[in-house]
C-alpha angles and dihedrals in degrees: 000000000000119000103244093048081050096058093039088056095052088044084061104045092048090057083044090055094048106048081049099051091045082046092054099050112085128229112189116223126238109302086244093065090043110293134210113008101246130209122233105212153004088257090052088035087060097044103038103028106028095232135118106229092203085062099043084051076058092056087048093052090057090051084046094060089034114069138006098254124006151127143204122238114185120176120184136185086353090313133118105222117159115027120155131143137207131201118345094350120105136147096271103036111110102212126177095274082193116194090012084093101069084071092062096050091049092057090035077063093056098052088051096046089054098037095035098044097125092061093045112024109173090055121195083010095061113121093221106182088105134130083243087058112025106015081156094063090065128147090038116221103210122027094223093078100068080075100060124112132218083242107050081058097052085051092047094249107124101107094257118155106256117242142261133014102318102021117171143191139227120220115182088328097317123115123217133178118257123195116246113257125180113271137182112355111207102216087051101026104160093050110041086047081056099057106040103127126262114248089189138345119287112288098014097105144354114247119163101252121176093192086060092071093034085060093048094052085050084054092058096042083061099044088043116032088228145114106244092242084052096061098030086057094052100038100043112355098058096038095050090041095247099178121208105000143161155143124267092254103144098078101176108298096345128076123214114243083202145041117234120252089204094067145263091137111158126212136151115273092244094050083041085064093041098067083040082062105048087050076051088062112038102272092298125129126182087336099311116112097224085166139048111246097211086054088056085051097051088054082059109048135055112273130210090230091064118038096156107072143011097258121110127181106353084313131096113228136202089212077127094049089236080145099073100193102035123077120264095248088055114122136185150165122201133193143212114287084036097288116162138181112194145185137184110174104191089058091049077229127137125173124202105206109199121196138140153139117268092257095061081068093057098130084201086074095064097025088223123134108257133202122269106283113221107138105095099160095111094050086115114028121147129195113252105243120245103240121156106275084052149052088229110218095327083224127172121357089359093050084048107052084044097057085040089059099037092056095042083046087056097065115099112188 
Protein backbone atom coordinates (compact mmCIF):
# COMPACT_ATOMS: atom_id res chain seq x y z
CA UNK A 1 0.00 0.00 0.00
CA UNK A 2 1.18 3.49 -0.70
CA UNK A 3 2.06 5.54 1.92
CA UNK A 4 -0.34 8.19 1.71
CA UNK A 5 -3.21 5.81 1.38
CA UNK A 6 -1.43 4.24 4.53
CA UNK A 7 -1.57 6.75 6.29
CA UNK A 8 -5.22 7.69 5.04
CA UNK A 9 -6.34 4.41 6.14
CA UNK A 10 -4.89 4.71 9.68
CA UNK A 11 -6.15 7.95 9.79
CA UNK A 12 -9.78 6.13 9.28
CA UNK A 13 -9.69 3.41 11.56
CA UNK A 14 -8.48 5.54 14.29
CA UNK A 15 -11.58 7.87 13.87
CA UNK A 16 -13.52 4.43 13.62
CA UNK A 17 -11.99 3.32 17.03
CA UNK A 18 -12.76 6.24 18.64
CA UNK A 19 -16.62 7.02 17.75
CA UNK A 20 -16.98 3.15 18.84
CA UNK A 21 -15.39 3.28 21.86
CA UNK A 22 -17.43 6.71 22.84
CA UNK A 23 -20.39 4.70 21.54
CA UNK A 24 -19.74 2.20 23.58
CA UNK A 25 -19.41 4.22 26.95
CA UNK A 26 -22.77 4.83 28.62
CA UNK A 27 -24.13 8.04 29.93
CA UNK A 28 -27.54 7.47 32.02
CA UNK A 29 -30.47 10.12 31.34
CA UNK A 30 -32.07 12.28 33.88
CA UNK A 31 -33.55 10.13 36.61
CA UNK A 32 -36.81 11.44 35.50
CA UNK A 33 -36.52 9.79 32.06
CA UNK A 34 -35.20 6.57 33.71
CA UNK A 35 -31.92 7.16 35.20
CA UNK A 36 -28.88 4.95 35.82
CA UNK A 37 -29.27 1.03 33.97
CA UNK A 38 -29.44 -1.35 37.25
CA UNK A 39 -28.38 -4.83 37.67
CA UNK A 40 -30.86 -7.64 39.12
CA UNK A 41 -28.97 -9.67 40.71
CA UNK A 42 -25.05 -10.98 42.28
CA UNK A 43 -24.86 -13.58 39.29
CA UNK A 44 -25.65 -10.47 36.50
CA UNK A 45 -23.37 -7.85 38.97
CA UNK A 46 -20.45 -10.20 38.42
CA UNK A 47 -20.99 -10.75 34.45
CA UNK A 48 -22.01 -7.55 33.36
CA UNK A 49 -20.39 -5.28 35.84
CA UNK A 50 -17.06 -7.21 37.14
CA UNK A 51 -17.91 -6.82 40.86
CA UNK A 52 -18.69 -9.47 43.98
CA UNK A 53 -21.75 -8.24 45.60
CA UNK A 54 -20.87 -10.12 49.05
CA UNK A 55 -17.90 -7.94 49.12
CA UNK A 56 -19.44 -4.84 48.12
CA UNK A 57 -22.50 -5.82 51.60
CA UNK A 58 -18.93 -5.70 53.48
CA UNK A 59 -18.24 -2.02 52.18
CA UNK A 60 -22.06 -1.12 53.45
CA UNK A 61 -21.46 -2.52 56.93
CA UNK A 62 -18.78 -0.37 57.31
CA UNK A 63 -21.01 2.61 56.21
CA UNK A 64 -23.29 1.27 58.40
CA UNK A 65 -20.63 1.62 61.91
CA UNK A 66 -19.47 4.24 60.71
CA UNK A 67 -22.25 7.52 60.67
CA UNK A 68 -25.73 8.23 61.93
CA UNK A 69 -27.62 8.06 58.50
CA UNK A 70 -26.07 7.10 55.39
CA UNK A 71 -25.99 4.95 52.27
CA UNK A 72 -23.52 3.47 49.44
CA UNK A 73 -23.96 4.09 46.17
CA UNK A 74 -21.31 2.02 43.69
CA UNK A 75 -21.68 2.32 39.57
CA UNK A 76 -19.43 0.29 37.31
CA UNK A 77 -18.86 0.06 33.79
CA UNK A 78 -21.98 2.51 33.43
CA UNK A 79 -23.90 0.45 35.76
CA UNK A 80 -25.47 1.13 39.19
CA UNK A 81 -24.77 -1.72 41.13
CA UNK A 82 -24.94 -1.35 44.89
CA UNK A 83 -27.29 1.41 46.14
CA UNK A 84 -28.88 1.17 49.79
CA UNK A 85 -29.51 3.51 51.98
CA UNK A 86 -29.86 3.77 56.43
CA UNK A 87 -31.54 6.27 58.61
CA UNK A 88 -32.54 9.63 57.03
CA UNK A 89 -30.67 9.02 53.91
CA UNK A 90 -32.48 8.14 50.77
CA UNK A 91 -31.92 8.84 46.70
CA UNK A 92 -33.89 12.26 46.62
CA UNK A 93 -33.05 13.80 49.83
CA UNK A 94 -30.74 16.91 49.32
CA UNK A 95 -28.48 16.87 52.67
CA UNK A 96 -25.81 19.11 53.46
CA UNK A 97 -22.91 16.93 51.50
CA UNK A 98 -20.34 19.50 53.67
CA UNK A 99 -16.91 19.57 52.63
CA UNK A 100 -17.88 17.55 49.19
CA UNK A 101 -18.16 20.54 47.93
CA UNK A 102 -14.92 21.57 47.93
CA UNK A 103 -14.51 19.02 45.09
CA UNK A 104 -17.00 20.89 42.90
CA UNK A 105 -15.53 24.10 43.27
CA UNK A 106 -12.45 22.84 42.54
CA UNK A 107 -13.74 21.37 38.98
CA UNK A 108 -16.04 24.40 38.58
CA UNK A 109 -12.21 26.12 38.57
CA UNK A 110 -11.09 24.09 35.84
CA UNK A 111 -13.76 24.82 33.57
CA UNK A 112 -13.14 28.36 34.20
CA UNK A 113 -9.50 28.15 33.84
CA UNK A 114 -10.02 26.39 30.15
CA UNK A 115 -13.34 28.57 28.92
CA UNK A 116 -12.23 31.91 30.68
CA UNK A 117 -8.25 31.85 29.55
CA UNK A 118 -8.22 34.72 28.20
CA UNK A 119 -9.15 36.40 31.49
CA UNK A 120 -6.74 34.41 33.44
CA UNK A 121 -4.15 33.24 31.49
CA UNK A 122 -1.43 31.52 33.85
CA UNK A 123 -3.81 29.52 35.15
CA UNK A 124 -3.17 27.50 38.55
CA UNK A 125 0.16 29.84 38.74
CA UNK A 126 -1.89 33.32 38.86
CA UNK A 127 -1.16 35.33 41.90
CA UNK A 128 -4.10 36.13 42.25
CA UNK A 129 -4.21 38.52 45.34
CA UNK A 130 -4.68 41.63 42.71
CA UNK A 131 -7.11 44.55 42.45
CA UNK A 132 -8.19 42.60 38.80
CA UNK A 133 -9.06 39.39 40.99
CA UNK A 134 -9.85 40.27 44.35
CA UNK A 135 -10.40 43.63 44.33
CA UNK A 136 -12.53 42.67 47.60
CA UNK A 137 -9.45 41.37 49.59
CA UNK A 138 -7.88 45.19 49.60
CA UNK A 139 -6.17 46.52 51.74
CA UNK A 140 -4.34 43.24 52.36
CA UNK A 141 -3.69 42.46 55.75
CA UNK A 142 -0.63 40.53 55.55
CA UNK A 143 1.92 41.00 52.62
CA UNK A 144 2.49 37.37 52.17
CA UNK A 145 -0.59 36.91 50.38
CA UNK A 146 0.15 38.76 47.33
CA UNK A 147 2.03 35.92 46.79
CA UNK A 148 -0.32 33.64 46.88
CA UNK A 149 -1.59 31.35 43.47
CA UNK A 150 -4.67 30.24 42.45
CA UNK A 151 -3.18 27.10 42.85
CA UNK A 152 -1.55 27.09 46.37
CA UNK A 153 -5.49 27.90 47.50
CA UNK A 154 -7.11 25.05 45.71
CA UNK A 155 -4.11 22.56 47.73
CA UNK A 156 -4.64 23.93 50.43
CA UNK A 157 -1.11 25.72 50.55
CA UNK A 158 -1.63 28.87 50.86
CA UNK A 159 -0.71 29.40 54.22
CA UNK A 160 -4.13 29.59 55.38
CA UNK A 161 -4.94 28.65 59.53
CA UNK A 162 -6.29 25.56 59.53
CA UNK A 163 -9.84 25.25 60.89
CA UNK A 164 -11.89 24.23 64.17
CA UNK A 165 -10.90 23.68 67.73
CA UNK A 166 -7.46 21.61 67.29
CA UNK A 167 -6.41 22.56 63.64
CA UNK A 168 -2.76 21.39 62.47
CA UNK A 169 -0.31 21.79 59.86
CA UNK A 170 1.94 19.59 57.67
CA UNK A 171 5.15 20.59 56.98
CA UNK A 172 7.21 18.14 54.55
CA UNK A 173 5.15 15.14 56.10
CA UNK A 174 5.37 16.27 59.74
CA UNK A 175 2.39 17.28 61.73
CA UNK A 176 2.46 20.17 64.32
CA UNK A 177 -0.41 21.86 66.71
CA UNK A 178 -1.84 25.18 65.69
CA UNK A 179 -3.87 27.38 68.02
CA UNK A 180 -7.80 27.89 67.04
CA UNK A 181 -8.53 31.35 65.41
CA UNK A 182 -11.68 32.44 64.35
CA UNK A 183 -12.46 31.47 60.81
CA UNK A 184 -15.62 32.05 58.05
CA UNK A 185 -18.25 33.66 59.46
CA UNK A 186 -21.61 32.73 57.62
CA UNK A 187 -23.45 35.90 57.71
CA UNK A 188 -19.89 37.73 56.06
CA UNK A 189 -18.44 35.03 54.43
CA UNK A 190 -16.03 36.65 51.91
CA UNK A 191 -14.53 38.84 54.51
CA UNK A 192 -14.16 37.32 57.02
CA UNK A 193 -12.49 34.31 54.58
CA UNK A 194 -10.40 37.01 53.64
CA UNK A 195 -9.21 37.82 56.57
CA UNK A 196 -8.57 34.68 58.30
CA UNK A 197 -4.89 35.01 59.39
CA UNK A 198 -1.59 33.43 57.44
CA UNK A 199 0.39 30.27 59.58
CA UNK A 200 3.28 30.38 56.96
CA UNK A 201 3.91 31.78 53.56
CA UNK A 202 2.22 30.14 50.48
CA UNK A 203 3.54 27.14 49.74
CA UNK A 204 5.54 26.57 53.03
CA UNK A 205 3.14 23.96 54.61
CA UNK A 206 -0.34 22.12 54.19
CA UNK A 207 -2.89 23.04 56.80
CA UNK A 208 -6.92 22.17 56.08
CA UNK A 209 -8.22 25.38 55.48
CA UNK A 210 -12.03 25.92 54.41
CA UNK A 211 -11.38 30.05 53.37
CA UNK A 212 -8.89 28.76 50.87
CA UNK A 213 -11.81 27.24 48.52
CA UNK A 214 -14.13 29.96 49.35
CA UNK A 215 -11.41 32.31 47.86
CA UNK A 216 -11.05 30.37 44.98
CA UNK A 217 -14.77 30.32 44.20
CA UNK A 218 -14.61 34.27 44.70
CA UNK A 219 -11.81 34.07 42.06
CA UNK A 220 -13.97 32.60 39.74
CA UNK A 221 -17.61 35.34 40.68
CA UNK A 222 -15.33 38.04 39.56
CA UNK A 223 -13.83 36.27 36.39
CA UNK A 224 -17.02 35.20 35.66
CA UNK A 225 -19.78 37.48 36.70
CA UNK A 226 -21.55 34.47 38.20
CA UNK A 227 -22.81 32.79 41.54
CA UNK A 228 -20.91 29.67 41.85
CA UNK A 229 -24.19 27.49 41.68
CA UNK A 230 -24.88 29.41 38.68
CA UNK A 231 -22.08 28.38 36.94
CA UNK A 232 -21.76 25.24 38.38
CA UNK A 233 -25.73 24.52 37.00
CA UNK A 234 -25.01 25.52 33.57
CA UNK A 235 -21.36 24.06 33.17
CA UNK A 236 -21.80 20.62 34.81
CA UNK A 237 -25.50 20.16 36.46
CA UNK A 238 -27.50 20.79 33.38
CA UNK A 239 -25.26 19.08 31.09
CA UNK A 240 -25.02 15.78 33.22
CA UNK A 241 -29.30 16.02 34.10
CA UNK A 242 -28.79 16.75 38.17
CA UNK A 243 -32.41 17.10 39.13
CA UNK A 244 -33.52 19.37 42.28
CA UNK A 245 -30.03 20.89 43.77
CA UNK A 246 -28.73 23.45 45.79
CA UNK A 247 -26.47 24.88 48.21
CA UNK A 248 -27.19 24.99 51.92
CA UNK A 249 -27.94 29.02 51.81
CA UNK A 250 -31.10 29.49 54.67
CA UNK A 251 -28.98 29.32 57.81
CA UNK A 252 -31.64 29.97 60.50
CA UNK A 253 -33.14 33.53 59.92
CA UNK A 254 -30.43 34.70 57.58
CA UNK A 255 -29.93 33.75 53.88
CA UNK A 256 -26.54 33.44 52.31
CA UNK A 257 -25.88 35.93 49.47
CA UNK A 258 -23.42 33.49 48.48
CA UNK A 259 -22.67 29.75 48.08
CA UNK A 260 -19.57 28.45 49.80
CA UNK A 261 -17.11 27.68 48.13
CA UNK A 262 -16.02 25.41 50.94
CA UNK A 263 -18.73 23.21 50.50
CA UNK A 264 -22.35 22.23 51.76
CA UNK A 265 -23.51 21.81 48.39
CA UNK A 266 -26.74 19.42 48.23
CA UNK A 267 -27.62 17.13 45.43
CA UNK A 268 -29.34 14.08 45.12
CA UNK A 269 -26.95 10.57 45.66
CA UNK A 270 -27.54 9.42 41.89
CA UNK A 271 -26.57 12.95 40.40
CA UNK A 272 -23.72 12.80 43.21
CA UNK A 273 -22.33 9.67 41.17
CA UNK A 274 -22.93 11.30 37.91
CA UNK A 275 -20.31 14.16 38.23
CA UNK A 276 -18.12 11.29 39.86
CA UNK A 277 -18.52 9.76 36.49
CA UNK A 278 -17.73 12.51 34.11
CA UNK A 279 -14.33 13.14 36.28
CA UNK A 280 -14.23 8.81 35.44
CA UNK A 281 -14.09 9.54 32.24
CA UNK A 282 -11.98 12.51 31.57
CA UNK A 283 -14.40 15.23 31.91
CA UNK A 284 -16.39 13.97 29.14
CA UNK A 285 -20.10 13.36 29.25
CA UNK A 286 -22.34 11.86 26.28
CA UNK A 287 -19.74 13.06 23.96
CA UNK A 288 -19.40 16.61 25.25
CA UNK A 289 -15.76 17.57 27.17
CA UNK A 290 -17.33 19.53 30.13
CA UNK A 291 -13.86 19.20 31.73
CA UNK A 292 -11.04 19.58 31.02
CA UNK A 293 -9.16 16.19 31.03
CA UNK A 294 -5.62 17.60 32.11
CA UNK A 295 -7.51 19.29 35.23
CA UNK A 296 -8.81 15.75 36.22
CA UNK A 297 -4.99 14.69 35.93
CA UNK A 298 -3.61 17.38 38.08
CA UNK A 299 -6.44 16.08 41.23
CA UNK A 300 -4.68 12.98 40.85
CA UNK A 301 -0.86 13.70 40.90
CA UNK A 302 1.35 15.32 43.13
CA UNK A 303 1.57 19.02 42.49
CA UNK A 304 4.45 21.44 43.04
CA UNK A 305 2.06 23.80 44.95
CA UNK A 306 1.53 21.29 47.55
CA UNK A 307 4.76 19.00 48.72
CA UNK A 308 3.59 18.27 51.76
CA UNK A 309 0.70 15.78 51.31
CA UNK A 310 -0.73 13.87 49.13
CA UNK A 311 -3.87 16.26 48.36
CA UNK A 312 -4.24 18.15 44.87
CA UNK A 313 -6.69 20.24 43.97
CA UNK A 314 -9.22 20.13 46.72
CA UNK A 315 -8.71 15.82 46.40
CA UNK A 316 -6.96 13.92 47.94
CA UNK A 317 -5.04 11.58 45.73
CA UNK A 318 -3.20 7.82 46.19
CA UNK A 319 -0.50 8.88 43.51
CA UNK A 320 1.81 7.70 46.69
CA UNK A 321 -0.15 4.33 47.19
CA UNK A 322 -0.91 5.41 51.18
CA UNK A 323 -4.13 3.55 50.35
CA UNK A 324 -2.82 0.08 50.34
CA UNK A 325 -5.70 -1.69 48.73
CA UNK A 326 -7.03 1.05 46.08
CA UNK A 327 -5.27 1.74 42.76
CA UNK A 328 -2.76 4.66 42.46
CA UNK A 329 -5.04 6.88 39.99
CA UNK A 330 -8.06 6.64 42.78
CA UNK A 331 -9.37 10.30 44.12
CA UNK A 332 -11.40 11.34 46.30
CA UNK A 333 -12.77 14.21 48.47
CA UNK A 334 -14.79 13.57 51.74
CA UNK A 335 -16.97 15.85 54.03
CA UNK A 336 -18.01 16.38 57.57
CA UNK A 337 -20.84 13.36 59.03
CA UNK A 338 -18.53 10.67 56.59
CA UNK A 339 -19.65 11.81 53.55
CA UNK A 340 -17.24 10.76 50.12
CA UNK A 341 -17.25 11.30 46.71
CA UNK A 342 -14.66 8.75 44.72
CA UNK A 343 -13.22 7.93 41.58
CA UNK A 344 -10.86 5.21 40.14
CA UNK A 345 -10.66 5.53 37.01
CA UNK A 346 -8.89 2.39 35.87
CA UNK A 347 -11.50 0.44 37.41
CA UNK A 348 -14.31 2.68 35.61
CA UNK A 349 -15.58 2.59 39.49
CA UNK A 350 -16.95 5.48 41.49
CA UNK A 351 -18.41 5.20 44.92
CA UNK A 352 -20.94 7.91 46.51
CA UNK A 353 -20.49 7.60 50.27
CA UNK A 354 -23.49 9.15 51.99
CA UNK A 355 -23.36 10.13 56.10
CA UNK A 356 -24.41 12.60 58.08
CA UNK A 357 -26.09 14.04 61.59
CA UNK A 358 -29.69 14.52 61.62
CA UNK A 359 -29.33 18.04 61.25
CA UNK A 360 -27.52 17.86 57.91
CA UNK A 361 -30.91 16.60 56.78
CA UNK A 362 -32.58 19.50 57.90
CA UNK A 363 -34.72 20.30 54.39
CA UNK A 364 -34.94 24.15 55.96
CA UNK A 365 -31.39 24.45 55.02
CA UNK A 366 -32.03 24.08 51.10
CA UNK A 367 -35.41 25.24 51.10
CA UNK A 368 -36.42 21.93 48.35
CA UNK A 369 -39.16 19.93 48.76
CA UNK A 370 -37.83 16.17 50.40
CA UNK A 371 -39.26 12.82 50.44
CA UNK A 372 -41.57 11.60 53.33
CA UNK A 373 -39.15 10.74 56.43
CA UNK A 374 -40.30 7.27 58.45
CA UNK A 375 -37.31 5.41 59.18
CA UNK A 376 -36.23 6.51 63.03
CA UNK A 377 -34.17 3.77 63.81
CA UNK A 378 -31.31 5.55 63.81
CA UNK A 379 -32.81 8.60 66.34
CA UNK A 380 -30.28 7.42 68.78
CA UNK A 381 -27.65 6.06 67.41
CA UNK A 382 -24.23 6.39 68.98
CA UNK A 383 -20.87 5.72 67.47
CA UNK A 384 -19.21 2.51 68.86
CA UNK A 385 -16.18 3.64 70.55
CA UNK A 386 -12.35 2.48 69.04
CA UNK A 387 -10.75 0.45 72.12
CA UNK A 388 -7.89 -2.24 71.55
CA UNK A 389 -9.67 -5.52 70.71
CA UNK A 390 -11.82 -2.97 67.53
CA UNK A 391 -11.63 -0.73 64.86
CA UNK A 392 -14.54 1.65 66.88
CA UNK A 393 -17.04 3.19 64.32
CA UNK A 394 -14.31 3.55 61.38
CA UNK A 395 -16.02 7.18 60.94
CA UNK A 396 -14.74 10.27 58.53
CA UNK A 397 -11.36 9.96 56.39
CA UNK A 398 -10.81 6.36 57.86
CA UNK A 399 -14.21 5.32 57.05
CA UNK A 400 -13.49 6.67 53.96
CA UNK A 401 -9.97 5.01 52.75
CA UNK A 402 -11.62 1.62 54.06
CA UNK A 403 -14.86 1.74 51.78
CA UNK A 404 -12.62 2.91 49.19
CA UNK A 405 -10.60 -0.30 49.56
CA UNK A 406 -13.45 -2.70 50.17
CA UNK A 407 -15.16 -1.71 47.04
CA UNK A 408 -11.80 -1.60 44.85
CA UNK A 409 -11.16 -4.76 46.49
CA UNK A 410 -14.93 -6.07 44.94
CA UNK A 411 -14.03 -5.95 41.54
CA UNK A 412 -13.15 -8.98 40.18
CA UNK A 413 -11.62 -8.61 36.45
Amino acid sequence: MHLPRLRTWLQASLLCCTVTLQAATYFPPPDSQGGWRTLKDAREIREKAGMDLSRLETAFEVCERGTQNGGLLVVRKGYLVYEKYFGRASRNCNPDMASTGKAFTSIACGVMLREFRDKIPDGLDTKVFTEKFLPQAFPLNDPRKADIKLGHLLCMSAGYWGEGQSPSAITNGKAQPLKPVPGQNIRDLDRSSLDVPLWCGPGEGYSYSSPAPHIASLVLRNITGMELQDFIRTRLGNPMGWESWDYCLHRGDFLMPHANGAGSIAVHATDALRFGYCLAHGGNWAGKSLVPESYIKLCQSALSYNTHTPFALQFENNADGHVLAAPKDAFFKSGAGGFGILIVPSQDLVIYKMGGKDGQYDPALTGLPQPEFTDHSRDSWQPLPKLPFNEGSLGGDDGLRRVLELVSLAVIE
